[in-house]
C-alpha positions as CSV (number, residue, x, y, z in Angstrom):
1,X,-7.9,-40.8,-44.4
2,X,-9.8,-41.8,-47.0
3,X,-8.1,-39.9,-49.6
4,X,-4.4,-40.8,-48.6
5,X,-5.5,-44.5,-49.1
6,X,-6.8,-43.6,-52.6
7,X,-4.0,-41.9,-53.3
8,X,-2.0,-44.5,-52.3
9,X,-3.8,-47.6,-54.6
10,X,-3.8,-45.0,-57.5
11,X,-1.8,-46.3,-60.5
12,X,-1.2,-44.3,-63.6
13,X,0.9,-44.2,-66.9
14,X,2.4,-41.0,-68.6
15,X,3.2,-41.8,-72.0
16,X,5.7,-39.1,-73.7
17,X,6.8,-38.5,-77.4
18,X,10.2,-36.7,-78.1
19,X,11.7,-35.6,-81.0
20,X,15.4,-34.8,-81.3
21,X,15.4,-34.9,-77.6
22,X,12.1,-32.6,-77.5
23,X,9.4,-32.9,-75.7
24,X,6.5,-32.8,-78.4
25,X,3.4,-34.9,-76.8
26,X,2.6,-36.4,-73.5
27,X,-0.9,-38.1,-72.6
28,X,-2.1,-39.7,-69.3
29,X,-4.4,-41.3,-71.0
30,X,-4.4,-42.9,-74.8
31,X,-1.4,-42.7,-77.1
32,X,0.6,-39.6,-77.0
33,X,0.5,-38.0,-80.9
34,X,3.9,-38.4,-82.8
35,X,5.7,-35.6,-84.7
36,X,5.2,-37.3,-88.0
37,X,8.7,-35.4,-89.6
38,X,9.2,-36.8,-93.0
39,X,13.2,-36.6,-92.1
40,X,12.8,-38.6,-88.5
41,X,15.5,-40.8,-89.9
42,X,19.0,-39.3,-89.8
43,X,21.9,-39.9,-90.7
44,X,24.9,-40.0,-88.3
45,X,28.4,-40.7,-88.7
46,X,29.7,-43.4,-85.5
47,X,33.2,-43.2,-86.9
48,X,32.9,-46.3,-89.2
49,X,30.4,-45.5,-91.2
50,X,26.9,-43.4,-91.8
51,X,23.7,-45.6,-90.2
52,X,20.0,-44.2,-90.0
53,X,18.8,-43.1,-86.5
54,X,15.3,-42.3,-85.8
55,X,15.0,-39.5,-84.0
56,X,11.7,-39.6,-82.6
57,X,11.4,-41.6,-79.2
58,X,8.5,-42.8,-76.8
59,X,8.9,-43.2,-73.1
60,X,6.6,-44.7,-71.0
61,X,6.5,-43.7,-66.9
62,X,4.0,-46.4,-64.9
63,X,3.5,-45.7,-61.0
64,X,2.1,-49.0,-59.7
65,X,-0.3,-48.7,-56.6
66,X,-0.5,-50.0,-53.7
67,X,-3.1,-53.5,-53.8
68,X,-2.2,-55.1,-50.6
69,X,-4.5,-53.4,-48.3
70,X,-6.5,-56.8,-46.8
71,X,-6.2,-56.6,-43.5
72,X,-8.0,-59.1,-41.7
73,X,-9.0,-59.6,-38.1
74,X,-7.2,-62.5,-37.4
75,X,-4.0,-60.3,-38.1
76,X,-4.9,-58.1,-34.5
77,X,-4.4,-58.8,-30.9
78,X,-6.0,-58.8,-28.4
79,X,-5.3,-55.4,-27.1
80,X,-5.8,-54.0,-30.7
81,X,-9.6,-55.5,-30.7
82,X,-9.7,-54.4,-27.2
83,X,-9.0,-50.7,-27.8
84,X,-11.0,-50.5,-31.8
85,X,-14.7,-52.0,-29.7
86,X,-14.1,-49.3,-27.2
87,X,-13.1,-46.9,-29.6
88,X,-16.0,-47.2,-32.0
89,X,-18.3,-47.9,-29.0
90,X,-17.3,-44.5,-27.5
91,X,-17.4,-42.7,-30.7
92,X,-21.1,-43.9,-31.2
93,X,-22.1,-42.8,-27.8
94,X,-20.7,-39.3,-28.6
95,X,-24.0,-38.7,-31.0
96,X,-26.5,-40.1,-28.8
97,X,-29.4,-37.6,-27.2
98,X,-29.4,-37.8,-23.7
99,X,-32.7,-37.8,-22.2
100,X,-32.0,-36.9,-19.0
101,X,-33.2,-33.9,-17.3
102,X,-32.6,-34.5,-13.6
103,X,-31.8,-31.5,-11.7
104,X,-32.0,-31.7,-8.0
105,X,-31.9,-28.0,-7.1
106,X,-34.8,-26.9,-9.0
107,X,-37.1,-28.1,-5.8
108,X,-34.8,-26.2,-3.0
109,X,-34.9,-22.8,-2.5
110,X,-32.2,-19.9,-2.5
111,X,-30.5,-19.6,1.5
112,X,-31.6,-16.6,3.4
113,X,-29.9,-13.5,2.9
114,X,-28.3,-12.4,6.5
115,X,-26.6,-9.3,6.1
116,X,-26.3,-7.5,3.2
117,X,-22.5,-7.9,2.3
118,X,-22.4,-5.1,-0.1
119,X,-23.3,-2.2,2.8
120,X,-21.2,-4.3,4.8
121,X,-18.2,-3.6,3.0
122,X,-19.6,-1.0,1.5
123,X,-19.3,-1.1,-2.0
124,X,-21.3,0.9,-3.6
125,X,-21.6,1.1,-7.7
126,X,-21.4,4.9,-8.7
């Protein structure tokens, strides 16, 4: 339990560097490294004229955790409080030593044997 609620507040950024559409660096944590190409600005034709493009690009992926996780006792019923004291009462109980060693029987003896119900029936182990 305790994991899937870490898990679940955990918040992380992948930062990736491409070049010409390339994956060349990723980094969870820092800066990812560039390709440092001399030529990283092109030229390209867009049917009007030739413009520079840069052909190096950084993306950036954040995953935002979960940080609403206060939940207060006001916010439970009744029955909710009812059920989590016996709960954790009963839970608690289930490591206590019982002390107890009370067992009637020890003081009465065995009854008498009668007949022997093994000749009786006889049943005899060969």
């Amino acid at each position: 339990m305790a994991l899937i609620v870490l898990f679940s507040t955990f918040s992380y950024t992948v930062k990736q560097h491409y070049c010409c559409d390339v994956l060349v660096d990723f980094s969870f944590f820092g800066e990812a490294e560039s390709c440092n190409i001399e030529g990283s600005n092109l030229m390209y034709s867009d049917g009007t004229g030739f413009s520079k493009k840069d052909c190096c690009e950084d993306e950036l992926l954040a995953v935002d955790g979960q940080d609403k996780l206060n939940i207060t006792f006001e916010s439970l019923s009744f029955e909710q409080l009812q059920f989590l004291a016996s709960y954790a009462y009963s839970f608690l109980n289930l490591f206590v030593k019982s002390t107890d060693n009370n067992t009637s029987f020890n003081t009465y003896p065995p009854p008498l044997l009668v007949k022997d119900i093994l000749i009786l029936d006889q049943t005899f182990l060969i």
